[in-house]
N, C-alpha and C positions, 0 to 999 in steps of 0.2 A: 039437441042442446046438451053441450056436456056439462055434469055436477061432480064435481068432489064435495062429500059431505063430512067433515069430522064429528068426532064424538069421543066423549068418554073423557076429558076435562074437567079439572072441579079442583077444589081442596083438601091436602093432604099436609101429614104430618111429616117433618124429615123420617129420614128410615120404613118410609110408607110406601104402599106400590098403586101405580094406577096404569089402567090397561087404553090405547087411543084408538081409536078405530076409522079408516075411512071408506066410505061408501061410493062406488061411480055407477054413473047413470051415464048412459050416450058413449061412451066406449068399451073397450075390455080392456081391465087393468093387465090381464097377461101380455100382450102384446106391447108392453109400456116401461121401462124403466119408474120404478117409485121411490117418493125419499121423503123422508118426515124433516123437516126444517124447527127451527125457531128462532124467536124474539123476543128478546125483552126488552125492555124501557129501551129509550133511548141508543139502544145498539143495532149494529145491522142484524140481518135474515141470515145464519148460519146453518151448515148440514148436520143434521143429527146422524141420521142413518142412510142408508140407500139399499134396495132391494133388485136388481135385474132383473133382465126378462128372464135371462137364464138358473135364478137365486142364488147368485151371488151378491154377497152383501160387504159392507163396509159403514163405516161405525167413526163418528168421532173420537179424538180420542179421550175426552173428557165424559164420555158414558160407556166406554167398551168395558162387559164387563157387566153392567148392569142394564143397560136397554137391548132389547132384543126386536127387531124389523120379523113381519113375518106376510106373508101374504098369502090369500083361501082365492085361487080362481074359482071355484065353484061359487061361492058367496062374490064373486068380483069386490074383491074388500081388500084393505092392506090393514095391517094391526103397529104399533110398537106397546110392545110390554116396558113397563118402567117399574125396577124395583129400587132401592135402596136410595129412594129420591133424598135431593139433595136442595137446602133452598137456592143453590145457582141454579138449578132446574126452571125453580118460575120461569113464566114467556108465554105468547101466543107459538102455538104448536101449529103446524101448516102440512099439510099434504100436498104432495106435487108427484103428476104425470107426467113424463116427458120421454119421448121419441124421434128421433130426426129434428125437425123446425118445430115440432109441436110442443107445446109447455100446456099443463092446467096446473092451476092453483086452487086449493078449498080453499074455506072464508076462514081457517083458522080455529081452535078450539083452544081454551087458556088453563094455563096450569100455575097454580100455584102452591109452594110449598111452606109450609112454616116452619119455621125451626123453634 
């Protein structure tokens, strides 16, 4: 059974950093394209970042700059660092594997920022 696990969500100040983490069980993230998504209220699931299999990455462009994607195959983990958070930041934060026809989704981890 595959899991993507997030982590590392919570409350923060504007100008704050918070580090997210995802965890996979049942495949190996290397072989996987990854991408950290979000959502907030009422709006669609947008791409934050994206990491390849190859690490190459890409970045919205309303966080380049300040989120950084990064990913430990050793740890089978993917990370996004978030500095200079912003309260358009708030959203459920989402991890996604995807390969060919394969897609996984984590349950999500929430960020919210205060200004």
């Amino acid at each position: 059974q595959v899991q993507l696990v997030e982590s590392g969500g919570g409350l923060v100040q504007a100008g704050g950093s918070l580090r997210l983490s995802c965890a996979a069980s049942g495949i190996t993230l290397s072989t996987y394209n990854m991408g950290w998504y979000r959502q907030a209220p009422g709006k669609q699931r947008d791409m934050v970042a994206i990491i390849t299999r190859g690490g190459s990455t890409v970045y919205a462009d309303s966080v380049k700059g300040r989120f950084t994607i990064s990913r430990d195959n050793a740890q089978n983990s993917v990370s996004l660092q978030m500095n200079s958070l912003k309260s358009e930041d708030t959203a459920i934060y989402y991890c996604k594997a995807y390969w060919s026809d394969l897609i996984y989704w984590g349950q999500g981890t929430p960020v919210t920022v205060s200004s």
